[in-house]
Backbone as a ProteinNet text record, in pm:
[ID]
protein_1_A
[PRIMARY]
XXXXXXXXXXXXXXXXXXXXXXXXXXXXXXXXXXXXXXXXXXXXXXXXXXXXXXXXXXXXXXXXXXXXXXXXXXXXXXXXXXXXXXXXXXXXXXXXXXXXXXXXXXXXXXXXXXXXXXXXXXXXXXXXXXXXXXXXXXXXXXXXXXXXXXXXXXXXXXXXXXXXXXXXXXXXXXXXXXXXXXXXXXXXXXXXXXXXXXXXXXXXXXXXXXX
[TERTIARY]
-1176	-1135.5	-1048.5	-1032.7	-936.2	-825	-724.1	-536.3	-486.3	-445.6	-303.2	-240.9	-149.5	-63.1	60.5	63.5	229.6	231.4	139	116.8	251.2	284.6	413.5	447.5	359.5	417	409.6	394.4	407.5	573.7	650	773.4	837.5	705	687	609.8	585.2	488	415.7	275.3	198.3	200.1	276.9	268.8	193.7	155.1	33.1	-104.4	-204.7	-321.8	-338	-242.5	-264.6	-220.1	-77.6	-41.4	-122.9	-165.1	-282.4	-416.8	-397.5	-545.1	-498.4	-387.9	-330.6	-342.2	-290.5	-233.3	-381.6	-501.9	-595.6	-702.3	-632.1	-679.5	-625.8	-481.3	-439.3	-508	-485.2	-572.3	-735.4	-805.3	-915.8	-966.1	-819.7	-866	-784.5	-643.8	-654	-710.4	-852.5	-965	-1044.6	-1083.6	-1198.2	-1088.6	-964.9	-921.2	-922.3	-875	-851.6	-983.5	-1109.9	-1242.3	-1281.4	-1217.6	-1280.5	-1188.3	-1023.4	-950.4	-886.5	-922.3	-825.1	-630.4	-595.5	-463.8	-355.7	-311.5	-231.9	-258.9	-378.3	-404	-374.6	-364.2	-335.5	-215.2	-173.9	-35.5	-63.3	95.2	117.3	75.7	131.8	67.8	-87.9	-145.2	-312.9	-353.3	-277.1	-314.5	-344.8	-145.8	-198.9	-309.8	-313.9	-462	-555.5	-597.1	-728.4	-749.7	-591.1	-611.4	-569.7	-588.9	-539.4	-431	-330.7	-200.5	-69.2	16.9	137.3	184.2	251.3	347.5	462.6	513	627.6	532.9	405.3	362.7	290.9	269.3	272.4	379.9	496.8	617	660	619.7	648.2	632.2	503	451	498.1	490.1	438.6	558.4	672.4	740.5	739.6	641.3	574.1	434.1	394.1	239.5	209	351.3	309.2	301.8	378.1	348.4	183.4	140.4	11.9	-113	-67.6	-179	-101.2	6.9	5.4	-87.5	-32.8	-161.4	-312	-350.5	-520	-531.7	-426.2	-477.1	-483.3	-418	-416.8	-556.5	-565.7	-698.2	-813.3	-831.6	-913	-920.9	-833.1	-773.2	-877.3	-835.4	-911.3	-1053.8	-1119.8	-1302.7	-1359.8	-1227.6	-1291	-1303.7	-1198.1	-1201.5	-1299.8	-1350.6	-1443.8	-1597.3	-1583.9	-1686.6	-1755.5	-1628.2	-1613.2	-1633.3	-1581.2	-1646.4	-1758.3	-1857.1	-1947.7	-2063.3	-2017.6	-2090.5	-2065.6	-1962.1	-1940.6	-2033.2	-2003.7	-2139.9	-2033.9	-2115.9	-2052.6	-2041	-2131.2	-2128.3	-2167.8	-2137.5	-2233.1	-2257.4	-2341.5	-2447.6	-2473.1	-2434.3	-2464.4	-2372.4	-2404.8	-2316.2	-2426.6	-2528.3	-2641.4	-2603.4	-2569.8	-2567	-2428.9	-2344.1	-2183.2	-2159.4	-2298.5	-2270.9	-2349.1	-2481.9	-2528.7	-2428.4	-2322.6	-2269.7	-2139.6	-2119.1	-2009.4	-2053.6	-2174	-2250.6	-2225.6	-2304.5	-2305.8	-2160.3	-2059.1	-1934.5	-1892.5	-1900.9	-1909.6	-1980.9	-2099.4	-2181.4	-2157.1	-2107.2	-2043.9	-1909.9	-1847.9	-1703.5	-1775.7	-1806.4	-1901.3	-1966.3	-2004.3	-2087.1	-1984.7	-1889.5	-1758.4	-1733.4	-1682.6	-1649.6	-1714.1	-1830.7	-1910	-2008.3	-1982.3	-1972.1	-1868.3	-1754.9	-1644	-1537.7	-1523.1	-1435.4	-1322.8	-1304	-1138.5	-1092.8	-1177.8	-1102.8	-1076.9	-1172.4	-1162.6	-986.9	-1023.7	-860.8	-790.8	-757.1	-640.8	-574.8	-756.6	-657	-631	-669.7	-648	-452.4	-482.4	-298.4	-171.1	-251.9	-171.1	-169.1	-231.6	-202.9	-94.3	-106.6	-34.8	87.4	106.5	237.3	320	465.1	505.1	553.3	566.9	646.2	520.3	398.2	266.5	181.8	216.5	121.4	137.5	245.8	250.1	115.6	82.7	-15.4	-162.5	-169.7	-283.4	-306.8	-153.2	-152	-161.4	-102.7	-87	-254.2	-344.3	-480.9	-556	-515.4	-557.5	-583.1	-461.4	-453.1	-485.4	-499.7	-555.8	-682.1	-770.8	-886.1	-916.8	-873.2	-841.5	-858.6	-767.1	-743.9	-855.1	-949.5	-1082.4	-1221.5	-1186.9	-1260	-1240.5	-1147.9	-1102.4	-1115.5	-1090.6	-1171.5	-1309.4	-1379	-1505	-1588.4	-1554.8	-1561.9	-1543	-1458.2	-1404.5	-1497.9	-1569.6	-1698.6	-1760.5	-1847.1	-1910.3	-1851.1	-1743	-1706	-1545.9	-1652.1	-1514	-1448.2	-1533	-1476.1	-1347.3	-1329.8	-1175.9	-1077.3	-980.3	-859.7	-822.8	-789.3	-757.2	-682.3	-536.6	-421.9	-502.4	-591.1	-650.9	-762.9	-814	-936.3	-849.1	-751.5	-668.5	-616.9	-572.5	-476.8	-613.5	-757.2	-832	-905	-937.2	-1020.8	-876.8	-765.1	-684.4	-692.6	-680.5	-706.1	-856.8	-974.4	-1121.1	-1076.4	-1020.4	-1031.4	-979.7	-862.1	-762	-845.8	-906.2	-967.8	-1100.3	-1173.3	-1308.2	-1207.5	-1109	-1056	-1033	-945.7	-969	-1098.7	-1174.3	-1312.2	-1405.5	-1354.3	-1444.8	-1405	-1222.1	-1177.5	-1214.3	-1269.8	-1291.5	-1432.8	-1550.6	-1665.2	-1709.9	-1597.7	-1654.6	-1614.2	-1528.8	-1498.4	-1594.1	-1670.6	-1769.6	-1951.7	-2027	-2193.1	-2231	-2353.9	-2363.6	-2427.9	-2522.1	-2567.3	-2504.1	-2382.9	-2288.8	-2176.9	-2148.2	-2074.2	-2136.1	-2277.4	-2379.5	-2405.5	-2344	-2371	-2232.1	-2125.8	-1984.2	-1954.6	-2016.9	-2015.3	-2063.9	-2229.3	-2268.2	-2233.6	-2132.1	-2038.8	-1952.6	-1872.2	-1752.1	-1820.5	-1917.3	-1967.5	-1981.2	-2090.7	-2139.2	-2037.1	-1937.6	-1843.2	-1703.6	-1679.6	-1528.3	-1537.5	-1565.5	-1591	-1646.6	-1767.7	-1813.7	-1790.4	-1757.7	-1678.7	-1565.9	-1455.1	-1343.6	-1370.6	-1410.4	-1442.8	-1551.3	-1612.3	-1685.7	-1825.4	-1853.1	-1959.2	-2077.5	-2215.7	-2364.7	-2373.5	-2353.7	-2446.5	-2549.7	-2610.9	-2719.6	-2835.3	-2939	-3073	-3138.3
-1765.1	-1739.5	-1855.3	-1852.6	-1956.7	-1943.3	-1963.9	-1945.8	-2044.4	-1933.4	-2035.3	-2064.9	-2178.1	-2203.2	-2148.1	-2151.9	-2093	-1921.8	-1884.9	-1725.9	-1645.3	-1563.1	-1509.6	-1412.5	-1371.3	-1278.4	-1328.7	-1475.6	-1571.1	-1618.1	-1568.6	-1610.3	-1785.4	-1837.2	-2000.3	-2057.1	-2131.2	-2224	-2284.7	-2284.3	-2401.7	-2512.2	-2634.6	-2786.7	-2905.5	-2847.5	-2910.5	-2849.3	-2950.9	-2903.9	-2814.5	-2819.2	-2738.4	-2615.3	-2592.4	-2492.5	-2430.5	-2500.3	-2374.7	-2351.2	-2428.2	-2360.6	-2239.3	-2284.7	-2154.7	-2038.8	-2028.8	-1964.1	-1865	-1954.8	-1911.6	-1829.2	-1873.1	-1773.3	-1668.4	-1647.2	-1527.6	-1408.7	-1478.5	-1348	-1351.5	-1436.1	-1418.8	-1326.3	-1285.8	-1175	-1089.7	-1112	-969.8	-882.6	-967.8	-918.2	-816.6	-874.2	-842.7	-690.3	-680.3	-573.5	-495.3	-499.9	-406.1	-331.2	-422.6	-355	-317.8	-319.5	-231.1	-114.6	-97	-6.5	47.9	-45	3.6	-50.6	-67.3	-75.4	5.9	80.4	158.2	176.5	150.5	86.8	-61.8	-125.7	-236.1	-260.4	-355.4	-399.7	-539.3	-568.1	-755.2	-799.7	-687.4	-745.2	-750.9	-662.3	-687.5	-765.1	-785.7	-895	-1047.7	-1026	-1164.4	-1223.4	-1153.6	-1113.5	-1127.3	-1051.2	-1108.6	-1251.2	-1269.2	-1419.9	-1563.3	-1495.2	-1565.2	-1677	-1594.2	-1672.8	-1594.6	-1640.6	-1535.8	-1491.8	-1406.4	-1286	-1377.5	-1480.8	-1504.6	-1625.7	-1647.7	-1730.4	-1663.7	-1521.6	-1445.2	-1449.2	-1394.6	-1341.5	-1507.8	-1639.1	-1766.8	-1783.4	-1719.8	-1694.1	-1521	-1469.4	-1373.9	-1219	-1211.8	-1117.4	-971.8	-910.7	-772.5	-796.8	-668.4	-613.2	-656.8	-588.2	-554.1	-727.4	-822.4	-940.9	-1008.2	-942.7	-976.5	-908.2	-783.2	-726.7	-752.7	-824.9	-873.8	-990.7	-1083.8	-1243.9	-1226.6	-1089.6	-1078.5	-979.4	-932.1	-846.4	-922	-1068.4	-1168.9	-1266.1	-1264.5	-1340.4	-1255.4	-1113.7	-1025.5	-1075.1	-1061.6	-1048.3	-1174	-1287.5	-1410.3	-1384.9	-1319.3	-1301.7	-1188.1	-1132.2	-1023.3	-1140.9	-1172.4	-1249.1	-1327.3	-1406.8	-1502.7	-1441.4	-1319.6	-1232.7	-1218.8	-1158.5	-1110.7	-1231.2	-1326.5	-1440.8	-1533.5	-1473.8	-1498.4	-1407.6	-1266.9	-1147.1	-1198.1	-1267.3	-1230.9	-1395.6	-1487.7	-1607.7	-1681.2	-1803.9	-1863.8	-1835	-1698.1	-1657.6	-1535.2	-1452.1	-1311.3	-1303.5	-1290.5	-1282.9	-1248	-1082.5	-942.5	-840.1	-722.6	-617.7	-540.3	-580.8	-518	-608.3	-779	-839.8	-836.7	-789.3	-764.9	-649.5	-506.7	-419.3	-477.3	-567.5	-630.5	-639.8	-707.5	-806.4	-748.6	-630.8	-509.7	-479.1	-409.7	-381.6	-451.8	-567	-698.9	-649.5	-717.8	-715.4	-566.3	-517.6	-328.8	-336.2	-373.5	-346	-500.4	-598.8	-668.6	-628	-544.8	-488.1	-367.9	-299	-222.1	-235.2	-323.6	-433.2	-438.6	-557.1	-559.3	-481	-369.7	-186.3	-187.9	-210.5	-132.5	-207.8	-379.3	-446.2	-517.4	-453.5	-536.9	-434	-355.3	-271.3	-302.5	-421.3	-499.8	-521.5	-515.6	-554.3	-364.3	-297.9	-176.4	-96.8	-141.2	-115.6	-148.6	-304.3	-424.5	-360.4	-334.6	-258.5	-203.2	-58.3	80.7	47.5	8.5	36	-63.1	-169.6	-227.9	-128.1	-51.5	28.5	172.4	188.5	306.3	239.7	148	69	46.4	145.3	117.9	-71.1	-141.1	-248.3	-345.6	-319.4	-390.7	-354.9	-236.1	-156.4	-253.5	-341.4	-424.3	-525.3	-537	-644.6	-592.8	-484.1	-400.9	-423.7	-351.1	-344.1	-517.5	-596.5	-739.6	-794.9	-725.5	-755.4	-705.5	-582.7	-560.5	-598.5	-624.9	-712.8	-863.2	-942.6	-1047.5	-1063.5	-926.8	-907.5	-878.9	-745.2	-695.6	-818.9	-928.6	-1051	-1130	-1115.7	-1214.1	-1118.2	-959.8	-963	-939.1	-898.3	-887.6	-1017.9	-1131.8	-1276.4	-1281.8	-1213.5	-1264.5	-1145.9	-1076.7	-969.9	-976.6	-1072.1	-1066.2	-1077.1	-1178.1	-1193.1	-1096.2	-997.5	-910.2	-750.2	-698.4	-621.9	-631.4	-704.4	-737.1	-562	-489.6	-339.1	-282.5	-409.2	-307.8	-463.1	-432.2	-526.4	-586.6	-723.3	-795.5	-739.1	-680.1	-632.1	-477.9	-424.4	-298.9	-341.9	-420.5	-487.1	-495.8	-559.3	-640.6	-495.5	-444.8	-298.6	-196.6	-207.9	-112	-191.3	-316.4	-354.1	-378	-353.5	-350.6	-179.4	-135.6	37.3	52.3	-25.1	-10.3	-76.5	-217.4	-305.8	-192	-134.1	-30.6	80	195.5	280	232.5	178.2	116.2	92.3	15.2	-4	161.2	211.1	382	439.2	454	477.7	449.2	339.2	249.6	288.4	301	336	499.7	581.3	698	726.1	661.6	612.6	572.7	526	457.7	552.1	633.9	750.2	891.8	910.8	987.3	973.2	1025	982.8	882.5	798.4	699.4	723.9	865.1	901.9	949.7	972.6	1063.5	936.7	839.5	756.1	655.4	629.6	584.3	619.1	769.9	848.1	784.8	795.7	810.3	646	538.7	388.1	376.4	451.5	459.3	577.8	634.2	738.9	720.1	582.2	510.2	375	363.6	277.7	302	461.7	482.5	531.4	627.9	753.7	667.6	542.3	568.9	401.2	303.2	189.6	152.4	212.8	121.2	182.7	298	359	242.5	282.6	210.3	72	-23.5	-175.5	-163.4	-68	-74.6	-91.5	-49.4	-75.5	-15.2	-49.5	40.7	145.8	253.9	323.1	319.5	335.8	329.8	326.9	319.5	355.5	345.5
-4955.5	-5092.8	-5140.5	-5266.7	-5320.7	-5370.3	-5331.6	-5327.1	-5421.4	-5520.9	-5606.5	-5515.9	-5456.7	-5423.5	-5479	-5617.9	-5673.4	-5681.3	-5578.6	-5585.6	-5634.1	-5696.6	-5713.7	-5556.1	-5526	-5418.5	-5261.5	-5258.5	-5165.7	-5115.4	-5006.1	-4969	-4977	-4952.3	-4943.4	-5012.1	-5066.4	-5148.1	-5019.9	-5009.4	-4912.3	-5002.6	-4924.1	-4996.5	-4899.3	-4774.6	-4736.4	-4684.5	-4710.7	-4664.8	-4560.1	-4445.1	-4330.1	-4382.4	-4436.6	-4496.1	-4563.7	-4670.7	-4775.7	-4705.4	-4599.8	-4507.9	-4444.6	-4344.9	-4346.9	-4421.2	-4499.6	-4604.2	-4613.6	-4686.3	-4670.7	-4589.4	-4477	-4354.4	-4322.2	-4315.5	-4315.9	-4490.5	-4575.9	-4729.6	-4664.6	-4611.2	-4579.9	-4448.4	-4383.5	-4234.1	-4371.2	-4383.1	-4484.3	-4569.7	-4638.7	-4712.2	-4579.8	-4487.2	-4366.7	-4315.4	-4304.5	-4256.8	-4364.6	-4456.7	-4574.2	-4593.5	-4623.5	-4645.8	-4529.8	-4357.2	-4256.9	-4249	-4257.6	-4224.1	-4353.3	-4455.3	-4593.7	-4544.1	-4640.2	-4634.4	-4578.8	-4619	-4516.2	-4355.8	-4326	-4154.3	-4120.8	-4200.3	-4170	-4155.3	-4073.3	-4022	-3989.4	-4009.7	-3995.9	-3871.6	-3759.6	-3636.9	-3635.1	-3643	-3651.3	-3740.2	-3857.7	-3921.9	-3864.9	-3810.4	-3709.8	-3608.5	-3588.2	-3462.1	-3542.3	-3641.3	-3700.2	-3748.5	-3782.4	-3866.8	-3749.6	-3652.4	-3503.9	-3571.7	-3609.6	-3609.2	-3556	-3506.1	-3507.9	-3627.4	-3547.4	-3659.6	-3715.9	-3691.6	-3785.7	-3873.9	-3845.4	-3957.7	-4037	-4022.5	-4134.4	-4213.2	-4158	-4236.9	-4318.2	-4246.5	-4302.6	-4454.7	-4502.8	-4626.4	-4721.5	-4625.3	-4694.6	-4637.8	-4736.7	-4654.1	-4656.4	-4650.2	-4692.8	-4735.2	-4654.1	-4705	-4855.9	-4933.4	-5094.8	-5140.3	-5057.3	-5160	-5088.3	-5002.4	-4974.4	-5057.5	-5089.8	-5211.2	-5330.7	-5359.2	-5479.2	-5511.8	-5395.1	-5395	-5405.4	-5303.6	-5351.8	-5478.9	-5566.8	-5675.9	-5743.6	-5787	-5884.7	-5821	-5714.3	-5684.2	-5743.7	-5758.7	-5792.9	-5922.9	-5992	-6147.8	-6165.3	-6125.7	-6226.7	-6167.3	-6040	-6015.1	-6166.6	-6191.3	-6296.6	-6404.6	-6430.6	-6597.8	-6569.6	-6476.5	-6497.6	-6480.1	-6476.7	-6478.6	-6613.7	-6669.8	-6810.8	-6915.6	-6872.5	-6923.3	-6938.4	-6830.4	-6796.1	-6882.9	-6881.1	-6960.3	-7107.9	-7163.8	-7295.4	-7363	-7267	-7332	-7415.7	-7518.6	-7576.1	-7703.6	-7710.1	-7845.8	-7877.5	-7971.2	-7980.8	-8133.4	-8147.9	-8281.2	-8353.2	-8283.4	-8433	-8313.2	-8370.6	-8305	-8184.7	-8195.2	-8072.6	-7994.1	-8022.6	-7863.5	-7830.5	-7919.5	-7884.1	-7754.6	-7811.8	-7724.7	-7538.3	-7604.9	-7459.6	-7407.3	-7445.4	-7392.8	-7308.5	-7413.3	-7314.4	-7217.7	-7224.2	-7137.3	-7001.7	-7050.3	-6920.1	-6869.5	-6890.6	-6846.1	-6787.3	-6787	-6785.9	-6601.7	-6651.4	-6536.9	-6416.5	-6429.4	-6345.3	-6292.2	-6339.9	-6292.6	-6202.6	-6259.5	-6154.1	-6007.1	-6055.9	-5914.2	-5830.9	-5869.7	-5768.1	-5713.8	-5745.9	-5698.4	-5609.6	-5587.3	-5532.9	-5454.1	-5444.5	-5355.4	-5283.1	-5311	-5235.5	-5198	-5093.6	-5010.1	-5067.9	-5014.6	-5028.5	-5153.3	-5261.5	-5413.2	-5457	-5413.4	-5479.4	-5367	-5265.4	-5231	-5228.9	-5266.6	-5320.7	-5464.2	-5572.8	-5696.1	-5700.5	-5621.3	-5614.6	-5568.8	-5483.8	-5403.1	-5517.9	-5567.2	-5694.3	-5806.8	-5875.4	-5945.9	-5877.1	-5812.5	-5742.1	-5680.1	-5675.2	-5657	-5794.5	-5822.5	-5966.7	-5969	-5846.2	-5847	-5842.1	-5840.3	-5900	-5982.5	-6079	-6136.9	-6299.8	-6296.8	-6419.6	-6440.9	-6299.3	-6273.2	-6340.5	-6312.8	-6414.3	-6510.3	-6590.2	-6786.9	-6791.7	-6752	-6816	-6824.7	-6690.6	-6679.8	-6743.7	-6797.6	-6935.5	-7055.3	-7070.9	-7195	-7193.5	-7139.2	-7069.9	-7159.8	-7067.1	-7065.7	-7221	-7249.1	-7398.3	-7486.2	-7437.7	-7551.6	-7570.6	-7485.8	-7479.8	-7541.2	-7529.9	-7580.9	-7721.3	-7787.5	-7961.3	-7990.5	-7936.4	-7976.8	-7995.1	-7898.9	-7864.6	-7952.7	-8024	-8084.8	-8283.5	-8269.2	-8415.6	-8509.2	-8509	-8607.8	-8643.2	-8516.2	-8517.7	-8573.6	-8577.9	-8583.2	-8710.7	-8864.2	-8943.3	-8944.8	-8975.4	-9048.3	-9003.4	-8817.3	-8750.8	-8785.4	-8821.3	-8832.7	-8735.4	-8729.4	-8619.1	-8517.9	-8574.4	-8495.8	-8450.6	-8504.2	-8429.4	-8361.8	-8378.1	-8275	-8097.3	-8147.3	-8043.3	-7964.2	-8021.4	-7922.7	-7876.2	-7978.6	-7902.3	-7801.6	-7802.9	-7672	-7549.6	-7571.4	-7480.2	-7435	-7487.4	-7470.2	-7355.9	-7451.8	-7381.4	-7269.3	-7239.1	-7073.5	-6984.1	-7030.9	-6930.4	-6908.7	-6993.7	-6954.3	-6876.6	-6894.1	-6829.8	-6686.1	-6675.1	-6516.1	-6483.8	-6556.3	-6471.5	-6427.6	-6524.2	-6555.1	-6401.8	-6380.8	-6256.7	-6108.3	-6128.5	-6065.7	-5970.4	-6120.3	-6065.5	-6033.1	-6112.1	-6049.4	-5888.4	-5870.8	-5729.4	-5602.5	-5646.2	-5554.1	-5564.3	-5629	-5670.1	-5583.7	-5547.8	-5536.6	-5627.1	-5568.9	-5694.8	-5818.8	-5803	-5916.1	-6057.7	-5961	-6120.3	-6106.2	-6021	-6064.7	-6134.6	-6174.7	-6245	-6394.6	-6399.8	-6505	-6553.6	-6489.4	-6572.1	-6578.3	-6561.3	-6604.9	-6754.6	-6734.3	-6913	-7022.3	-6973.5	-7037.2	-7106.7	-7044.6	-7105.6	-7163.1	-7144	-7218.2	-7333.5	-7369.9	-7507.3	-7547	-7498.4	-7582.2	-7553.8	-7512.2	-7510.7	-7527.5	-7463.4	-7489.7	-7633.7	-7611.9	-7781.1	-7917.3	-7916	-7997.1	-8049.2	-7975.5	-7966.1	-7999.7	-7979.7	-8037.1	-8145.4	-8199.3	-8324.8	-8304.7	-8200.2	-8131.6	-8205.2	-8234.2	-8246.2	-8148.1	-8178.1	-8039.2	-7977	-7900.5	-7810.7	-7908.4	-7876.5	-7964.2	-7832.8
[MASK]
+++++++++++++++++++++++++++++++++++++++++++++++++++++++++++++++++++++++++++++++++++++++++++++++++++++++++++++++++++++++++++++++++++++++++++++++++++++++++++++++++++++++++++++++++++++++++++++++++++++++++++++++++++

């Protein structure tokens, strides 16, 4: 994976190559444990062991679990946005390819869930953490902010400043939404992706409904 160096929940800055290789290897066994045991099984010592380093060159970087799922929830954070950025294009056209285009983005957050163990329990335990759960709302709105941009043309009838607070409303619920999807069978967590799509997502941003 790829490591800010100025991670906020990093004890040390890596300022050489060996270091941020380091660095890198320990979040890269912490991904591989998290998606085999989930988090609360995991520990620094087995960490070390997976990431065949010692225990105080864990603690060198990183002084608690929580600033280690802080570093991979912000590594998560920018795979989503560049997701979402990827779904939303360089342009949207009319309000049918606005909703494609939710869509798209909708159903790539999805994907993740539900191909990646380790991101769906990195966010899960960052939201349920009140001392990382900021990391959420701010990713919200983040998100929110790109799409009331990417949105504006298509959808004059909602006001800028209400464009802006409801696709911050839609990014946050769609993350619950997904959240509770992926703990469900896949058929009805299938059902409740295009649920919040038609009734709560495209509503909310001014969306066409389905046809």
């Amino acid at each position: 994976m790829s490591v800010d160096p100025d991670a906020a929940g990093a004890r040390r800055v890596p300022e050489q190559d060996r270091s941020r290789q380091r660095v890198e290897q320990i979040l890269d066994a912490a991904i591989t444990c998290i998606a085999a045991e989930g988090i609360d099984a995991m520990t620094m010592s087995g960490l070390a062991t997976a990431a065949e380093v010692s225990l105080p060159s864990i603690y060198r970087y990183f002084p608690s679990k929580q600033a280690i799922v802080r570093v991979l929830a912000e590594h998560y954070a920018e795979v989503v946005r560049q997701r979402l950025t990827d779904a939303l294009g360089d342009g949207i056209e009319g309000p049918d390819d606005a909703r494609a285009a939710v869509a798209r983005a909708l159903d790539a957050y999805w994907a993740l869930y539900r191909q990646d163990d380790a991101f769906a329990a990195v966010w899960g335990a960052a939201v349920a953490d009140p001392a990382l759960a900021q990391l959420d709302i701010d990713d919200s709105r983040t998100n929110g902010h790109l799409l009331a941009q990417a949105l504006a043309s298509v959808v004059p009838q909602v006001a800028p400043a209400d464009l802006e607070r409801r696709a911050f409303l839609a990014s946050h619920l769609a993350g619950a939404a997904v959240r509770l999807a992926i703990q469900l069978p896949d058929v009805e967590g299938d059902a409740v992706i295009a649920d919040v799509l038609d009734r709560v997502v495209g509503p909310l941003l001014g969306l066409p409904a389905p046809r």
